[in-house]
Structures are given as C-alpha cells and as structure tokens.
N, C-alpha and C positions, 0 to 999 in steps of 0.2 A: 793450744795443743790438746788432744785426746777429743777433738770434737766429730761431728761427721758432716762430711761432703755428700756424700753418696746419692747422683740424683735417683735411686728407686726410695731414696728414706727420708725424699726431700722433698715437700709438694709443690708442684712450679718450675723445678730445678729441670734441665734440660743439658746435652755435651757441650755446649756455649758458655750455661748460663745459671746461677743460681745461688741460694742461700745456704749456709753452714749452719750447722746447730753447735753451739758451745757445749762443753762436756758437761756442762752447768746444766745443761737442757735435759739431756741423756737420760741422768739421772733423777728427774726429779720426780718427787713423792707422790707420788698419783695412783698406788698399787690398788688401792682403796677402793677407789672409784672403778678400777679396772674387774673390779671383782663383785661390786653389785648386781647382782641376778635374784632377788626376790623383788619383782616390780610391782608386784600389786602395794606393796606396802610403802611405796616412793611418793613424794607429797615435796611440796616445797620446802617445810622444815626441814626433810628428811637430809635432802639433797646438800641444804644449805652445812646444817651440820656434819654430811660425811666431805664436803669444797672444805670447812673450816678443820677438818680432823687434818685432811692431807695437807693444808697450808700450815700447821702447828708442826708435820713433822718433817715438813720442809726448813720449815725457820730451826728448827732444831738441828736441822744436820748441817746447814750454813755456820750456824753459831760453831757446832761441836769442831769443821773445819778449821775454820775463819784462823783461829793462834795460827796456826801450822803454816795459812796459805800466805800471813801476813811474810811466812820467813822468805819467802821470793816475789811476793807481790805487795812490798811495805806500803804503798798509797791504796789497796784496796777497802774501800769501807764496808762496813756491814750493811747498813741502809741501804743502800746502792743495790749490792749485790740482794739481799730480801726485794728491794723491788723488779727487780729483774726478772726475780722468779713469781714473783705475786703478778706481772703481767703476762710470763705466759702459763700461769694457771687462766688466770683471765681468758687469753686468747685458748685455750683447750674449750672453755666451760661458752664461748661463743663462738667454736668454730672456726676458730681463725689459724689454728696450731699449722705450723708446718713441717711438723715432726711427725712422719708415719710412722713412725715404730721399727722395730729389729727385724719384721717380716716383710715392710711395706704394706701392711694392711692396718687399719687403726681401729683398732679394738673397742678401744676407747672412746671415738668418735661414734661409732654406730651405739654403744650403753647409751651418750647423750643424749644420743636421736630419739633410742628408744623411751630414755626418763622422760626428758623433754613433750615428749610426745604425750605422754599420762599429764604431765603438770598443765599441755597446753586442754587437753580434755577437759581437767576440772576447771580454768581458766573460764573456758570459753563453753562452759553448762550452765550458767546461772543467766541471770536476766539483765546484765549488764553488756548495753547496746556498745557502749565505746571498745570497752577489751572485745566483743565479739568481732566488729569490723576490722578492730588495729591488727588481729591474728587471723581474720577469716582463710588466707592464704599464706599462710604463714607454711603448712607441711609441705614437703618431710623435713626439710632441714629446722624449722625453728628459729631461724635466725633472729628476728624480730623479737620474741620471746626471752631466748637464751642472751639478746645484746641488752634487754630493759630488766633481765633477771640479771645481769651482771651490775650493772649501774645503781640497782638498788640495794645489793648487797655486798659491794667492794669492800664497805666501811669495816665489815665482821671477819673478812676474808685477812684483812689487812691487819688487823687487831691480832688475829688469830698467828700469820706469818711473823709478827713481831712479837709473840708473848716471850718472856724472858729474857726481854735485849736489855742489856742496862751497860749503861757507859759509851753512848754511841749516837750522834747526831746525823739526820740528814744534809748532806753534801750544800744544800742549798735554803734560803729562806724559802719554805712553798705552803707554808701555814697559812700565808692571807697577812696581812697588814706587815708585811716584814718580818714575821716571827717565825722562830725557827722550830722544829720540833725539840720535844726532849729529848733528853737522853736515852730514849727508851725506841727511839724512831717514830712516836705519835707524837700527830701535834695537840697542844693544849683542846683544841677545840675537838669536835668530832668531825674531824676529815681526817683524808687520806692527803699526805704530804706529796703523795706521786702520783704524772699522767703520763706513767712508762708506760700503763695499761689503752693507751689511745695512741702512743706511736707504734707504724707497722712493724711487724715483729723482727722481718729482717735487717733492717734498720737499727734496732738493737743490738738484732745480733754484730751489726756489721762494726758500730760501735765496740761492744765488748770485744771484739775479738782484736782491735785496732788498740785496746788499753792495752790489754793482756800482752800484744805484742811489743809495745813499747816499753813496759813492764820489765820483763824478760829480756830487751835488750840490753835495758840501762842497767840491772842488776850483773848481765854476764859482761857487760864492759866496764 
C-alpha cells in the first residue's frame, strides 16, 4: 500500500502492463545526488562519496522506521529491507531505475549522465589502450562505465547503507562457505551478503509487494 502505479512514473509501464514502485522506493534518500550542480569539481571520489552519503541516510531512516513497521509487518527484517533499497540505489547509479519521478521526468537520471560523462572523460584521457576501447562507445548513456563503477564500489555503498545496524542478521547464509553475516548485516569477510542488486528491479519489486501483502493479510486475520 502507498506505492505508485502510474504508468507516466513508471518506465516500461503501459494500460496493459507494468511495474509498481513500493512506497519504499518513493522515498528514498537520493536528495543529494538530485542537487549536484557544481560539475567541474565531480571525480570518482567525489561521486562515490556523495552514492555513500545518500546510502547512510537511507540506512538511517529504514532503522529509525523499522520498530514502528515491525508493529504490522512482525516477519520484516532489516537486512532484507537495507538491501532492497541498496539495490535500487544501485539500479539509479547504472541506469536501470524505473522510477521517473513525481513529474515523469528524471532529474536525476540526466545529473548521472552528465557526472558520468566527466568521470568517463577523465577515464578514457590517459594512455590506457584497454579502458579507451571498453568505453570508446560507451556515450551518452554510460552504461558500461556506470555498470563496472557499480561493481567496484558496491562493497562501500553497502557498508555505508548498514552503518549502525546492530542486532540483525541477514535472512540467508550468503557470506560464502555457509556463513552468515553478523549481526550488523556484513559479512565477516569483505563482501556484500546480497545479489538483490543483479536481480531486475521489477521482480523485487513484485516480490515486496507480494510479502507486504501477505503480511497485512495475516495480521488483519
């Protein structure tokens, strides 16, 4: 409940056919990023660091929720829910988002283009023959770029969305030899205990929305 349908804020959606964004989505922390406009000073640090600002206060408003949402949704986990939203910051930051926004225009999506586009510049100005081919066609979208700049910085983004968690296991062993995360939702080693960020978005979504509703059944029965 409180999600949106609406195929003009749906990308793909059609009178047929289409994806929901959970209210989960709606919301989430990305103001940040919506408001970067000095480009000249944008770099890969930069960028990484303003993805881990907005995943910190993402994790932060899930946690500050979470007591409240547990009083009608007793089986939801925290883990769960941080990864949920850690993948589609993921899919935002490569493109993949199917959330246009409250106007149907994604604001947000063209910043990317634009950052993306300076990071792939200095990328591909040096004298390295392999990254010049692997991006030579890479614009305007960046795709290739923004999906090998996802891949190598999940680990920080992930860290970043779980700071503060304590008292809270991932759903599943996904550490690698059977182990489970800590309590903190990382796992001992340095990975990510989740590959919510590799399955298609709607497909999650279609998931959450299919918990949430069984959720909500069994509590009002």
């Amino acid at each position: 409940h409180g999600g949106e349908c609406d195929k003009k804020k749906i990308s793909g959606s059609n009178d047929n056919e289409g994806a929901c964004a959970p209210y989960r989505r709606l919301h989430l922390c990305v103001r940040n990023l919506e408001n970067i406009n000095k480009y000249e000073n944008i770099n890969n640090d930069t960028l990484l660091a303003d993805v881990c600002l907005a995943a910190l206060h993402e994790g932060a408003a899930i946690r500050g929720d979470h007591g409240k949402y547990q009083e009608t949704n007793e089986g939801s986990q925290l883990c769960t829910m941080l990864a949920r939203s850690f993948a589609d910051i993921g899919d935002i930051i490569r493109g993949k988002d199917l959330y246009l926004g409250d106007k149907g225009n994604d604001k947000l999506e063209k910043n990317l283009k634009t950052i993306f586009g300076k990071i792939h510049d200095d990328v591909t100005r040096g004298k390295n023959v392999a990254l010049k081919t692997r991006y030579q066609h890479d614009a305007p979208d960046y795709y290739q770029l923004r999906e090998d700049w996802w891949n190598n910085n999940r680990i920080m983004v992930w860290n970043a969305i779980t700071c503060g968690v304590k008292g809270n296991k991932y759903f599943r062993q996904t550490c690698g030899s059977g182990e489970w995360t800590k309590d903190n939702c990382r796992c001992p080693s340095y990975k990510v205990p989740t590959y919510f960020d590799y399955v298609p978005q709607f497909l999650r979504w279609f998931e959450e929305w299919g918990e949430e509703f069984c959720r909500l059944r069994k509590h009002k029965l």
